[in-house]
C-alpha positions in Angstrom: 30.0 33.0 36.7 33.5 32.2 38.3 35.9 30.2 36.5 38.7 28.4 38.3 41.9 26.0 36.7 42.2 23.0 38.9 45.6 21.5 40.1 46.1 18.1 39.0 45.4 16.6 42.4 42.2 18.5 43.3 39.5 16.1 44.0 36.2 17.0 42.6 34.5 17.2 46.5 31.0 19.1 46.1 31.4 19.2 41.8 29.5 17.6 39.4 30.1 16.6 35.6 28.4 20.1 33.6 27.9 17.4 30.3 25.8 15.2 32.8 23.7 17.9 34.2 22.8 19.4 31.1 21.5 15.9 29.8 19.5 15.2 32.8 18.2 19.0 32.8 17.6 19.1 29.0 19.7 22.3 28.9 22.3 23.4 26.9 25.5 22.3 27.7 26.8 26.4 28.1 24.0 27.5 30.1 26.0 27.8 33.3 27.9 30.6 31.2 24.9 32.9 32.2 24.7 32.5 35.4 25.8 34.9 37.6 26.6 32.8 40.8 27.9 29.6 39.9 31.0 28.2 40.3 32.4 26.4 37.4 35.8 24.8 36.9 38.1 22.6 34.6 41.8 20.7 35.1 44.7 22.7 33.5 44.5 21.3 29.4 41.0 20.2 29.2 37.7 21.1 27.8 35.6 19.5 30.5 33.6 21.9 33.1 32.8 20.9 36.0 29.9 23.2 38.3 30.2 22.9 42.1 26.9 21.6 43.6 25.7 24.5 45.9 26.0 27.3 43.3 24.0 25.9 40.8 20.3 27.1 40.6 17.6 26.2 43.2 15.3 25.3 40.3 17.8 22.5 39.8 18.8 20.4 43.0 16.4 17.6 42.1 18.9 17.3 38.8 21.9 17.6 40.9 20.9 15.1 43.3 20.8 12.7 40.2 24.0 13.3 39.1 27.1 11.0 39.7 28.7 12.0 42.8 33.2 12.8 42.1 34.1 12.8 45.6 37.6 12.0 45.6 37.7 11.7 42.2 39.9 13.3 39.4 39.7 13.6 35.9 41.4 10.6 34.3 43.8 12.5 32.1 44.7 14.8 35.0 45.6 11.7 37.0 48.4 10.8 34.4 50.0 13.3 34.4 49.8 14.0 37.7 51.7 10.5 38.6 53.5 10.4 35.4 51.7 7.0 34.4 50.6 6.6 30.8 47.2 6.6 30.0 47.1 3.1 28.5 47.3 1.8 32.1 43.6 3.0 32.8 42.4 0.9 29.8 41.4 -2.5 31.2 42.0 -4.9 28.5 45.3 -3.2 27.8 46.1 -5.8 30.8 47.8 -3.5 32.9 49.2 -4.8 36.2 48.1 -1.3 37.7 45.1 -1.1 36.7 43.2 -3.8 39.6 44.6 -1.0 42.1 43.1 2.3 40.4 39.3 2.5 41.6 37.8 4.3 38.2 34.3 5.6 36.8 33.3 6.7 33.8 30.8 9.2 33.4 29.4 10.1 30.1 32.3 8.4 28.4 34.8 10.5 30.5 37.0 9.0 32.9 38.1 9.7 36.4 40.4 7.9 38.6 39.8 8.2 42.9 42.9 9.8 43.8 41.5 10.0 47.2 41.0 6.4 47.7 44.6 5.4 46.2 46.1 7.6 48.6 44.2 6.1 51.3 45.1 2.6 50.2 48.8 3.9 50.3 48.3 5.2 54.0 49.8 8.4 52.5 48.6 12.2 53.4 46.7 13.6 50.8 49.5 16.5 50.5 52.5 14.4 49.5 53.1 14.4 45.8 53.1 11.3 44.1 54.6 10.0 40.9 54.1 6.0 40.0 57.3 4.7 37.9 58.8 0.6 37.3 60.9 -0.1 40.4 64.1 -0.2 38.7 64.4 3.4 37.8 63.9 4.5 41.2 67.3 5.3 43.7 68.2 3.0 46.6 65.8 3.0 49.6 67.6 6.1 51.4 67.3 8.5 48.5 63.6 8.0 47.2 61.0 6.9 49.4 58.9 4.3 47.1 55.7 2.3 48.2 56.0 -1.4 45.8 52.4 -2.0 44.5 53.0 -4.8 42.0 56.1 -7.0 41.3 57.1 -4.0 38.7 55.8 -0.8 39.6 56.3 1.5 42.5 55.1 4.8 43.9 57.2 7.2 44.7 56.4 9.7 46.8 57.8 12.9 48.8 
């Protein structure tokens, strides 16, 4: 088994949830530990494992096939800090003006946000760092490049 600490950003392309599988399988939720080839991984600070798709067991793919697909998704918490955004904003009847432009899933009662999309919607390349602040904080135009999203809140970007 191979254990990698994701970035942030990383989008979870070719990963599924490891609590999801192991419901659907009727395993335990460590199993993967005992594998030798499978890929495994989990966002710098948090318990959740993620397995990438085409390690996991043959005897499996019909479970794997059933589980939710993450593509260009990111573990909610990993998203806030990330952007800086608190994580009230990804609560919808906290009425968050941001929250209409975040496209999220919850799996399992664990949230993910799709990064990917956002950036797409931004028109920005998926290698700029972003950070999501209210407008009045950020520098004239010349010194921070910002993208306005809702009457208050910006992106920032570089």
């Amino acid at each position: 088994m191979k254990m990698s600490t994701f970035t942030h950003n990383f989008f979870l392309d070719g990963y599924i949830l490891n609590k999801q599988f192991s419901l659907l399988a009727f395993i335990s939720s460590n199993a993967y530990r005992y594998w030798s080839h499978v890929d495994a991984g989990k966002y710098e600070g948090s318990r959740v494992v993620f397995l990438k798709k085409d390690t996991i067991l043959s005897k499996y793919s019909n479970i794997v096939e059933k589980c939710t697909d993450l593509s260009g998704m990111v573990q909610s918490q990993s998203f806030c800090k990330y952007t800086g955004l608190a994580p009230s904003h990804l609560i919808e009847k906290n009425g968050s003006c941001i929250y209409k432009y975040l496209d999220i899933l919850e799996v399992e009662d664990i949230k993910f946000v799709n990064l990917k999309k956002f950036y797409d919607d931004l028109s920005l390349d998926y290698h700029q760092n972003i950070y999501i602040e209210k407008c009045k904080y950020f520098a004239p135009a010349p010194l921070e490049k910002k993208i306005k999203i809702t009457d208050g809140m910006c992106v920032g970007y570089y």
